[in-house]
Biopython code that builds the backbone (N, CA, C, O; Angstrom):
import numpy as np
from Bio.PDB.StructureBuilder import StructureBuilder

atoms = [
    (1, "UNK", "N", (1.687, -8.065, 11.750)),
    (1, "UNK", "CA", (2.482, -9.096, 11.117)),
    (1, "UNK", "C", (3.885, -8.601, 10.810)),
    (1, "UNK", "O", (4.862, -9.351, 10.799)),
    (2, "UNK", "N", (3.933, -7.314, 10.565)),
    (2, "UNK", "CA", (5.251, -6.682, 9.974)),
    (2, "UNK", "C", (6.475, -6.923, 11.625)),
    (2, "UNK", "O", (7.546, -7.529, 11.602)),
    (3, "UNK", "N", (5.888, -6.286, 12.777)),
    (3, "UNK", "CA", (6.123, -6.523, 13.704)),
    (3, "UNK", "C", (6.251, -7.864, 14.404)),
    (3, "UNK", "O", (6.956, -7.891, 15.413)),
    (4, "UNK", "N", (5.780, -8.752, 14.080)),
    (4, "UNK", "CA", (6.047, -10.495, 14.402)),
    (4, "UNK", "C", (6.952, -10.719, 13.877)),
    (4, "UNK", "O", (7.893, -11.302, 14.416)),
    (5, "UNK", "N", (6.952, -10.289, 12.544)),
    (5, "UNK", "CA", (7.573, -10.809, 11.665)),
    (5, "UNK", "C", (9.348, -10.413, 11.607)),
    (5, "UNK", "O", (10.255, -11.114, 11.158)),
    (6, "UNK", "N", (9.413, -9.222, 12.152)),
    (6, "UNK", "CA", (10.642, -7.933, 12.317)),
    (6, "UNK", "C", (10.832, -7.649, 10.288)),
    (6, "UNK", "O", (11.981, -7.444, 9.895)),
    (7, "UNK", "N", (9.862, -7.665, 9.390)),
    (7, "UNK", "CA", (9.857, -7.595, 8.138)),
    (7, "UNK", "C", (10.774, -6.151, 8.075)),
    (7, "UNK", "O", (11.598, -5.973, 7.179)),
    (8, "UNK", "N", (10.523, -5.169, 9.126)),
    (8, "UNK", "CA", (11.099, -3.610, 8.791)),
    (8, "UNK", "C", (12.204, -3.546, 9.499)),
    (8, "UNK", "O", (12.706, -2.436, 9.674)),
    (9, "UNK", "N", (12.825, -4.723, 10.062)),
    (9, "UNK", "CA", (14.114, -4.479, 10.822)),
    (9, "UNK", "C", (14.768, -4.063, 10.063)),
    (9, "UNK", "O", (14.564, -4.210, 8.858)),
    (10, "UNK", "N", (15.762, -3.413, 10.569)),
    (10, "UNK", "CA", (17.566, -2.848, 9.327)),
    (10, "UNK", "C", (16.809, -1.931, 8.071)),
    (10, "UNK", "O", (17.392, -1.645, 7.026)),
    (11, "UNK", "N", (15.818, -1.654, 8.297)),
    (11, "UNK", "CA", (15.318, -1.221, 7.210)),
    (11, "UNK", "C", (15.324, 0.340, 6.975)),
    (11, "UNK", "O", (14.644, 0.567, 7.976)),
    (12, "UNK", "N", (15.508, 1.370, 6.548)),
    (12, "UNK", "CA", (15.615, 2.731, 6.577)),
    (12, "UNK", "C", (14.814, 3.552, 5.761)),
    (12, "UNK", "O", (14.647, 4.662, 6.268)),
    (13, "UNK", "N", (14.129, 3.357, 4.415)),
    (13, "UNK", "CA", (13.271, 4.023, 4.277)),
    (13, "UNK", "C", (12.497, 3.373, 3.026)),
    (13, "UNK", "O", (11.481, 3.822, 2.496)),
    (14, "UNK", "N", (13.046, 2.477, 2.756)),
    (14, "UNK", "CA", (11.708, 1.278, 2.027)),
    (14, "UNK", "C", (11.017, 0.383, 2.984)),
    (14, "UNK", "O", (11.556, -0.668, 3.332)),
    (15, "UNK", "N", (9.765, 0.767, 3.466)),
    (15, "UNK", "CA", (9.389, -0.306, 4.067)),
    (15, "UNK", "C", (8.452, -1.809, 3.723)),
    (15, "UNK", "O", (8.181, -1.961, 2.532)),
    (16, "UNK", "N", (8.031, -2.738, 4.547)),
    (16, "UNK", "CA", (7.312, -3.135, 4.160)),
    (16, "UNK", "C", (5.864, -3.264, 2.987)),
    (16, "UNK", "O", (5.420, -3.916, 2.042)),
    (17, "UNK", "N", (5.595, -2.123, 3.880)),
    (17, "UNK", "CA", (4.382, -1.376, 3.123)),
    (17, "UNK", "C", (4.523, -0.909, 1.578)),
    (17, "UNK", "O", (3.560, -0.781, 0.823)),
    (18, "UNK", "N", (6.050, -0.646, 1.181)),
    (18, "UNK", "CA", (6.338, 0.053, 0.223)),
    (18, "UNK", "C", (6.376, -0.696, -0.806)),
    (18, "UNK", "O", (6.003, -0.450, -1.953)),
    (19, "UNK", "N", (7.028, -2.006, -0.193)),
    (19, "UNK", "CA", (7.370, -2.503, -1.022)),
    (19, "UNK", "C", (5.939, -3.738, -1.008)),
    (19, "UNK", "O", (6.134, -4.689, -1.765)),
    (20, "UNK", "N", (4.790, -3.761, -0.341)),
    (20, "UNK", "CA", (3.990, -4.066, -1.046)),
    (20, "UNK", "C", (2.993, -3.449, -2.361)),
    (20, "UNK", "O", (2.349, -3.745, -3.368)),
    (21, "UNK", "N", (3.464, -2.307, -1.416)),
    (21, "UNK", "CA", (2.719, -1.114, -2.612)),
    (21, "UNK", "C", (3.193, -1.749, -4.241)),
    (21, "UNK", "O", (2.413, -2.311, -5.010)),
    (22, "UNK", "N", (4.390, -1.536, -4.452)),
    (22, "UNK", "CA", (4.779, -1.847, -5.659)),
    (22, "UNK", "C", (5.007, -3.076, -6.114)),
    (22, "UNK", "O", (5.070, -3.418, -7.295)),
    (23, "UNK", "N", (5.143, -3.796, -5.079)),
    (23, "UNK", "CA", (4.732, -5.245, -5.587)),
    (23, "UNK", "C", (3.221, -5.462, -6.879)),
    (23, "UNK", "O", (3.056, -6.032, -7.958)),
    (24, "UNK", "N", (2.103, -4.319, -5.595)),
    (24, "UNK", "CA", (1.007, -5.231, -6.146)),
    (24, "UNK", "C", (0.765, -4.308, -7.595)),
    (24, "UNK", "O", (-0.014, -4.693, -8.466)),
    (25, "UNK", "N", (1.525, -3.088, -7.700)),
    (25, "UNK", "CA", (1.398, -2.165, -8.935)),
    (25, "UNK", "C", (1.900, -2.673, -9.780)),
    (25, "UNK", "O", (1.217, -2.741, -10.802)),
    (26, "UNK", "N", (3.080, -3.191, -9.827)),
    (26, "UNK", "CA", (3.382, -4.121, -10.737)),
    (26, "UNK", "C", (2.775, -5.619, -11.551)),
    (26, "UNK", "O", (3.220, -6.245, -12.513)),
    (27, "UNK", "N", (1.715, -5.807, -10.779)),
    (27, "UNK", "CA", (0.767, -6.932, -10.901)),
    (27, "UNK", "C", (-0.053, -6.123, -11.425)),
    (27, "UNK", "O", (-0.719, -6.667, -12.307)),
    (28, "UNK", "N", (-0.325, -4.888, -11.231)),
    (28, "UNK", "CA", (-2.016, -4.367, -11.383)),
    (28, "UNK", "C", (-1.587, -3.688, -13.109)),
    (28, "UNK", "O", (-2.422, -3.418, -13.972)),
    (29, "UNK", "N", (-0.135, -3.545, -13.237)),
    (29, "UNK", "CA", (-0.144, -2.843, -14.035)),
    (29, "UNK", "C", (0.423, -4.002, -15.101)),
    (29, "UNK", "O", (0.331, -3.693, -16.289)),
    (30, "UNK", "N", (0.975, -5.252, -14.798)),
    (30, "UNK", "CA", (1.356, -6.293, -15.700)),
    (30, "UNK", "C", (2.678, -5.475, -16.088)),
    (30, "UNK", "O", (2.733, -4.971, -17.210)),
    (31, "UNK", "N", (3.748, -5.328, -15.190)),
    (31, "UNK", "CA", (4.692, -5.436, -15.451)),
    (31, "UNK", "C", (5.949, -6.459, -15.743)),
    (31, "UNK", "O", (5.970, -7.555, -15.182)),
    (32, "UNK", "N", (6.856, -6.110, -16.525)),
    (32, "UNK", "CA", (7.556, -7.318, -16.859)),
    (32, "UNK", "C", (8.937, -7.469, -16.238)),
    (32, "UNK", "O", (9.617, -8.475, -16.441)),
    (33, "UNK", "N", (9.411, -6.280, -15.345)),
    (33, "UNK", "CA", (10.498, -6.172, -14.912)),
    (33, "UNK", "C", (10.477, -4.920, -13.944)),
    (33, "UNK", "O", (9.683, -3.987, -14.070)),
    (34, "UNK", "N", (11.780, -5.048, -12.625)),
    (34, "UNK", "CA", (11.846, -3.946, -12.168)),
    (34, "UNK", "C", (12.084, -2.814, -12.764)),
    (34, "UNK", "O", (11.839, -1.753, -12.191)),
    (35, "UNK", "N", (12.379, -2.841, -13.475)),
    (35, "UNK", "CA", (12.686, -1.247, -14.280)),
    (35, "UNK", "C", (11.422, -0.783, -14.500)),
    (35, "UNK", "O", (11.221, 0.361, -14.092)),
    (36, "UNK", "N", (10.594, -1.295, -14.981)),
    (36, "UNK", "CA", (9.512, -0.870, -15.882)),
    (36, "UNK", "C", (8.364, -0.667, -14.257)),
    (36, "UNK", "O", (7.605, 0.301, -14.305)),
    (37, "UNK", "N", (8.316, -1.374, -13.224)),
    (37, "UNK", "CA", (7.472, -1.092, -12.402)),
    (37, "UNK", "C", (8.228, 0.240, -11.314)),
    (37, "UNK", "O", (7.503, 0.784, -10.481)),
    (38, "UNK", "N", (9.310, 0.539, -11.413)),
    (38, "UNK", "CA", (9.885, 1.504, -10.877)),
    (38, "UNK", "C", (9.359, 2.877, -11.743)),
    (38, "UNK", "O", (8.814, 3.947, -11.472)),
    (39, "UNK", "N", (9.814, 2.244, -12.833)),
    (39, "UNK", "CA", (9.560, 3.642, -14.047)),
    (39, "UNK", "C", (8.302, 4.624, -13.956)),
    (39, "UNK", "O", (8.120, 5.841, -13.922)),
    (40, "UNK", "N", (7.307, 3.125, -13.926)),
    (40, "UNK", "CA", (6.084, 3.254, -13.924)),
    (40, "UNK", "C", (5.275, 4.066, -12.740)),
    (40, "UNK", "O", (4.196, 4.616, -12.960)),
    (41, "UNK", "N", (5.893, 4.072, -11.530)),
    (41, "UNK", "CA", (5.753, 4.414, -10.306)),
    (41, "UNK", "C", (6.032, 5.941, -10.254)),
    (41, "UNK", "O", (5.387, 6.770, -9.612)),
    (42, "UNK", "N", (7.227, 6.185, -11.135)),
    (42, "UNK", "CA", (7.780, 7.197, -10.547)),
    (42, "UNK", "C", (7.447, 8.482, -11.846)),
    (42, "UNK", "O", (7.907, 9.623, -11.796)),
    (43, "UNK", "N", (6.599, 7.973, -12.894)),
    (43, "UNK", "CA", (5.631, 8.515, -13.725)),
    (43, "UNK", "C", (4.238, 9.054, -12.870)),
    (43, "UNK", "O", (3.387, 9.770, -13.399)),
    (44, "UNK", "N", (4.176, 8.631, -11.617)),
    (44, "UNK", "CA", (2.977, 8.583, -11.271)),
    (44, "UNK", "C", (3.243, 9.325, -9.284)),
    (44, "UNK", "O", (2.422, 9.587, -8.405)),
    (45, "UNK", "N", (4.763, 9.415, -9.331)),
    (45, "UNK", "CA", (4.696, 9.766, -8.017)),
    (45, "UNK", "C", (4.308, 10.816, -7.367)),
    (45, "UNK", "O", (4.670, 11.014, -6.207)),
    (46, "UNK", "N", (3.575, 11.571, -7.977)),
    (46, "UNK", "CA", (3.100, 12.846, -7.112)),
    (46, "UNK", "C", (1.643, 12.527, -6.657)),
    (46, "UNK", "O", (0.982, 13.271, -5.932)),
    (47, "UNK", "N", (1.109, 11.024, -7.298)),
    (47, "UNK", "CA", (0.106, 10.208, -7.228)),
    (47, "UNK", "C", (0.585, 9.514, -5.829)),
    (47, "UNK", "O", (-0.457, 9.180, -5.265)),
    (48, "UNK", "N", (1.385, 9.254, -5.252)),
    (48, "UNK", "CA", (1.375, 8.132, -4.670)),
    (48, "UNK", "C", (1.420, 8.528, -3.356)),
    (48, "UNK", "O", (1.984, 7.592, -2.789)),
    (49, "UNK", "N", (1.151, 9.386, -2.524)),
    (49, "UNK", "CA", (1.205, 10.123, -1.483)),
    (49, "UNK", "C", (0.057, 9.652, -0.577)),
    (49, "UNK", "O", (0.149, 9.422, 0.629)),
    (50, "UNK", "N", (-1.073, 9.539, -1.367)),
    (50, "UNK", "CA", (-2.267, 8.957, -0.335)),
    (50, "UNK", "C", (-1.782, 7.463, -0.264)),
    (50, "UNK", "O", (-2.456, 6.965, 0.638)),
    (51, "UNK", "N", (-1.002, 6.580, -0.742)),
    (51, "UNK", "CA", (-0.631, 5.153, -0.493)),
    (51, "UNK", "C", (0.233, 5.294, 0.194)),
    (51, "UNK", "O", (0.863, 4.237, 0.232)),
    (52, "UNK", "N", (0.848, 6.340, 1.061)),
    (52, "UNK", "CA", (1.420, 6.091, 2.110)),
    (52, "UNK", "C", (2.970, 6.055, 1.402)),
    (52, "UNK", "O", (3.877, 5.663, 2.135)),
    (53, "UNK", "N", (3.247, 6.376, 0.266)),
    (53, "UNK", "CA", (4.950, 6.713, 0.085)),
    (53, "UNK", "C", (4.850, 8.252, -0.918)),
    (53, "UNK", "O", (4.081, 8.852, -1.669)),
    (54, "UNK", "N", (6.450, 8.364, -0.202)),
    (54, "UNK", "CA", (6.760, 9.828, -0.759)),
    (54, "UNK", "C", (6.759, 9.747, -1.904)),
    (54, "UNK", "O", (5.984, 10.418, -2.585)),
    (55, "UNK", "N", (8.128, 8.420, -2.716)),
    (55, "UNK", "CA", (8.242, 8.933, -4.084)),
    (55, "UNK", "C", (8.186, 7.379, -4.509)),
    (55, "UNK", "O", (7.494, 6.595, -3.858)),
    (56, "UNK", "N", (8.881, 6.994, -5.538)),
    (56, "UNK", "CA", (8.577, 5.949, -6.419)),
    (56, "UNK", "C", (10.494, 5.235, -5.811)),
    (56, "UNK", "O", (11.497, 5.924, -5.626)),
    (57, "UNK", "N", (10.350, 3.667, -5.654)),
    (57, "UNK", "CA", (11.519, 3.272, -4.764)),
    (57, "UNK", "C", (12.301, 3.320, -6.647)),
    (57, "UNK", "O", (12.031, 3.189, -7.841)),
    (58, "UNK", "N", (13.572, 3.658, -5.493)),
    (58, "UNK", "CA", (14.844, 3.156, -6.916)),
    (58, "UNK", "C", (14.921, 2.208, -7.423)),
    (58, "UNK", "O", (14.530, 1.200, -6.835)),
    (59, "UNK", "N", (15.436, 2.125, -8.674)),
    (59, "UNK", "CA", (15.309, 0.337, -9.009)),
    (59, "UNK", "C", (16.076, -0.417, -7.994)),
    (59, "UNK", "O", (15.412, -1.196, -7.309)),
    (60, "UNK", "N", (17.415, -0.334, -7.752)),
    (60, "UNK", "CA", (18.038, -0.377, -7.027)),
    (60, "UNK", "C", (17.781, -1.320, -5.411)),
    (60, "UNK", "O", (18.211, -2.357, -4.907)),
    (61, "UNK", "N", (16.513, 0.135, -4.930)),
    (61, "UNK", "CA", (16.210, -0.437, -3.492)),
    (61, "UNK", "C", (15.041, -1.368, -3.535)),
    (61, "UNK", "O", (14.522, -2.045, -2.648)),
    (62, "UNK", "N", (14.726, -1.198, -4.995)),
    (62, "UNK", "CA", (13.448, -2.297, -5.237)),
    (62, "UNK", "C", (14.142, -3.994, -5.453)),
    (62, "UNK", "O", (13.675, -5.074, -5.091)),
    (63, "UNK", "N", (15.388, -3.678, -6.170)),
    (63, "UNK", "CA", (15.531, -4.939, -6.387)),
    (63, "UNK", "C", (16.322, -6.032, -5.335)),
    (63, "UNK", "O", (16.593, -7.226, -5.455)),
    (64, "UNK", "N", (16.621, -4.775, -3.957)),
    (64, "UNK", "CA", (17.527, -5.403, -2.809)),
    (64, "UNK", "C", (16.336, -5.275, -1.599)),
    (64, "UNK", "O", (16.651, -5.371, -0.413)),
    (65, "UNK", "N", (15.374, -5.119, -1.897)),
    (65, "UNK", "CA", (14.627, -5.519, -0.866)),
    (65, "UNK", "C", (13.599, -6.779, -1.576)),
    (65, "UNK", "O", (12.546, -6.972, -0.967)),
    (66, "UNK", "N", (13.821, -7.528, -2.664)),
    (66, "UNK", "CA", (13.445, -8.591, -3.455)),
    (66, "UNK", "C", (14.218, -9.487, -2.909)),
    (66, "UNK", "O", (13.562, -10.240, -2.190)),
    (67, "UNK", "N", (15.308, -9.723, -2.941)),
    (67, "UNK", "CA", (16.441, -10.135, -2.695)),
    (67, "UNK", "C", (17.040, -10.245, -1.426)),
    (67, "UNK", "O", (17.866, -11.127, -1.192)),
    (68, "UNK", "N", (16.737, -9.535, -0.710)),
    (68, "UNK", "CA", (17.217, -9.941, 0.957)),
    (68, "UNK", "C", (16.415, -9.571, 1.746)),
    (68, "UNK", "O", (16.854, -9.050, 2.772)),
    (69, "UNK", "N", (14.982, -9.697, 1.571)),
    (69, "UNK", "CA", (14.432, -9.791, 2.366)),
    (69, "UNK", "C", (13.357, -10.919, 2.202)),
    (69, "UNK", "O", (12.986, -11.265, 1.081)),
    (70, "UNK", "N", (12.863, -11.487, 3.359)),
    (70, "UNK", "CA", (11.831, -12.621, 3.102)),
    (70, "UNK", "C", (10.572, -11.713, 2.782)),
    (70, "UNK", "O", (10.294, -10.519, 2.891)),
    (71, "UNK", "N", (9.928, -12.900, 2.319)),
    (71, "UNK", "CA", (8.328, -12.495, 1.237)),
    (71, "UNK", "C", (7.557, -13.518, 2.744)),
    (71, "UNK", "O", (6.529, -14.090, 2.380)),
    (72, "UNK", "N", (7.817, -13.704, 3.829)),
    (72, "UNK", "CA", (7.134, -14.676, 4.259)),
    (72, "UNK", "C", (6.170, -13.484, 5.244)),
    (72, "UNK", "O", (5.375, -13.897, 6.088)),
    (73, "UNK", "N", (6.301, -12.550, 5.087)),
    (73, "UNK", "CA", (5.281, -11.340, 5.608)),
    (73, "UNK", "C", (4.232, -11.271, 4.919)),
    (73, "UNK", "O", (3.149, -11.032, 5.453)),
    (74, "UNK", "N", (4.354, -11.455, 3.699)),
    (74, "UNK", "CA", (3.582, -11.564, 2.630)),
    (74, "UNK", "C", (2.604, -12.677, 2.614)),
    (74, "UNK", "O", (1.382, -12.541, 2.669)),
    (75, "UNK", "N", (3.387, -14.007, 2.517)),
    (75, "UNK", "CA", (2.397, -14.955, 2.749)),
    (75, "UNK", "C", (1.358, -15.171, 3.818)),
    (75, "UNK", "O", (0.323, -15.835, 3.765)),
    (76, "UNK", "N", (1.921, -14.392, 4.895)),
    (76, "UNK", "CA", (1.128, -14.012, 6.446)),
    (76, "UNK", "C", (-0.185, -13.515, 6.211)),
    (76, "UNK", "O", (-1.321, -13.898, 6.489)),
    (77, "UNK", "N", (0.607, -11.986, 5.269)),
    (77, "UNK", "CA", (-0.649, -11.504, 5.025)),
    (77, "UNK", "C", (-1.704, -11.913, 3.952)),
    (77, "UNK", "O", (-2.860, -11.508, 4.081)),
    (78, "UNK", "N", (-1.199, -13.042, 2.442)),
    (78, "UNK", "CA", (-1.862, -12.978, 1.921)),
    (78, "UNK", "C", (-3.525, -14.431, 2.552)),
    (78, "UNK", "O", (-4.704, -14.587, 2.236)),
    (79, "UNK", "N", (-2.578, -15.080, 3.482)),
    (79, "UNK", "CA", (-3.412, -16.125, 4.530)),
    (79, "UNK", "C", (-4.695, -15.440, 5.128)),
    (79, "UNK", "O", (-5.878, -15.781, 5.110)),
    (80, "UNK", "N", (-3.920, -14.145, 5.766)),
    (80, "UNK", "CA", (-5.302, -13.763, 7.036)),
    (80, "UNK", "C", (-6.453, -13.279, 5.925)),
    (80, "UNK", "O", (-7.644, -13.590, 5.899)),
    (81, "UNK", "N", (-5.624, -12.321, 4.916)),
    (81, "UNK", "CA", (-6.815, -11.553, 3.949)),
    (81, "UNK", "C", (-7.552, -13.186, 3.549)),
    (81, "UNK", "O", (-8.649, -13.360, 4.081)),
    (82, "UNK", "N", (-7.110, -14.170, 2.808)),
    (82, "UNK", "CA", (-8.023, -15.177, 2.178)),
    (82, "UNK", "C", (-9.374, -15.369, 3.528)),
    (82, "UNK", "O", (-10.576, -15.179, 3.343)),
    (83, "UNK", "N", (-8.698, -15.798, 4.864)),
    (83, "UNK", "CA", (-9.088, -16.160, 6.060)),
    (83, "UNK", "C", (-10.510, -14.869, 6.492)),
    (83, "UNK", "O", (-11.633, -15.098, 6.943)),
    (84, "UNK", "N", (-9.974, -13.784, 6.191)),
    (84, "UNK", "CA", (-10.819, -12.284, 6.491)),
    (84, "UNK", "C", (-12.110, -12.744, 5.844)),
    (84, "UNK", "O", (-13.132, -12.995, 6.483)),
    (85, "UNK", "N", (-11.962, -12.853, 4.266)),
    (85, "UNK", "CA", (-12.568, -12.418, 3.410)),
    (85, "UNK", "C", (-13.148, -13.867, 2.709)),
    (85, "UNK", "O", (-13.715, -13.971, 1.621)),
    (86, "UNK", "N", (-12.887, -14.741, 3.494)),
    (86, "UNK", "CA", (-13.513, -16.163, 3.385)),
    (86, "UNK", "C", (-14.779, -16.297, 2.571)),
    (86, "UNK", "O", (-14.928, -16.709, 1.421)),
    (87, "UNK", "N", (-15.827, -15.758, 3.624)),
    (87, "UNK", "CA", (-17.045, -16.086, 3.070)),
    (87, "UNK", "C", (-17.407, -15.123, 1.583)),
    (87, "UNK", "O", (-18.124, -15.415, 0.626)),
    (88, "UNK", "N", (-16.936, -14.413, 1.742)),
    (88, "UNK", "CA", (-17.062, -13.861, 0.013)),
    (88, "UNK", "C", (-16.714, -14.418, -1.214)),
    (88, "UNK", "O", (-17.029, -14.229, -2.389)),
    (89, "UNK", "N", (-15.817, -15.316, -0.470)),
    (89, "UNK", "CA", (-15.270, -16.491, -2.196)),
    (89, "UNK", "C", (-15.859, -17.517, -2.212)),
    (89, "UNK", "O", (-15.520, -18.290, -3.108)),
    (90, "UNK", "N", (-17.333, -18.127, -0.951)),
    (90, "UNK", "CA", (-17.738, -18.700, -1.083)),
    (90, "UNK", "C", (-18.970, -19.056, -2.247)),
    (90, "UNK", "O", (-19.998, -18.418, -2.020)),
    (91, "UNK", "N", (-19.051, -20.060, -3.578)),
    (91, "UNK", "CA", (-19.870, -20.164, -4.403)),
    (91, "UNK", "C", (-21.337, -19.949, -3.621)),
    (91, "UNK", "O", (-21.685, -20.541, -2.600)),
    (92, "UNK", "N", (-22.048, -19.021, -4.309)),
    (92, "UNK", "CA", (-23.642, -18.714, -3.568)),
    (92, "UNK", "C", (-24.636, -19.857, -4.431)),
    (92, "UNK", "O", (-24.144, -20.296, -5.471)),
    (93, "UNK", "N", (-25.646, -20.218, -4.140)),
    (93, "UNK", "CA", (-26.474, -20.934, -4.720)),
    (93, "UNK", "C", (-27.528, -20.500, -5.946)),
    (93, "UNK", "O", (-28.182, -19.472, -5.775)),
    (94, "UNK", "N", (-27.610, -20.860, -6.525)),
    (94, "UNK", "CA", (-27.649, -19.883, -7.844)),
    (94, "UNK", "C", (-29.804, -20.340, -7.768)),
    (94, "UNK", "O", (-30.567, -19.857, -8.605)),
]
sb = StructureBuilder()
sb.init_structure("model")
sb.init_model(0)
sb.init_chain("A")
sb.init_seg("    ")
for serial, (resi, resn, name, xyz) in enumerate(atoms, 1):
    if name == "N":
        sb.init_residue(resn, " ", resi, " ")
    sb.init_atom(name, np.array(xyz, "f"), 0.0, 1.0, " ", f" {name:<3s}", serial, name[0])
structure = sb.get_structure()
């Protein structure tokens, strides 16, 4: 999808991926702002190596890849996962 999509074009070292990463940390962690999910990240970055990033993004590159880039990679992906994982949200018969 990232590739359909060209989501990582022009892009240099925040990628897609990265910036889902911290998207969803910021959800997981109930953050209220970029600062605080950057902060939070980069409290934790010697953690974050098996998720596939080096360090914790700048506020900076967090808040310009919010901002100029489309989220419609996102919606791609959050479609196929619902679509994947279908029958598991289906109510079972009790």
């Amino acid at each position: 999808m990232v590739m359909e999509r060209q989501s990582d074009c022009y892009c240099k070292s925040f990628s897609t991926w990265d910036k889902l990463v911290t998207l969803l940390f910021g959800v997981f962690e109930r953050c209220d702002s970029a600062r605080e999910v950057c902060d939070g990240m980069a409290a934790l970055s010697g953690k974050l190596n098996h998720l596939g990033m080096d360090c914790a993004p700048a506020k900076s590159t967090f808040n310009d890849a919010l901002n100029r880039r489309s989220e419609k990679v996102f919606e791609a992906i959050y479609f196929a996962l619902i679509s994947y994982f279908a029958s598991f949200f289906r109510p079972s018969p009790h």
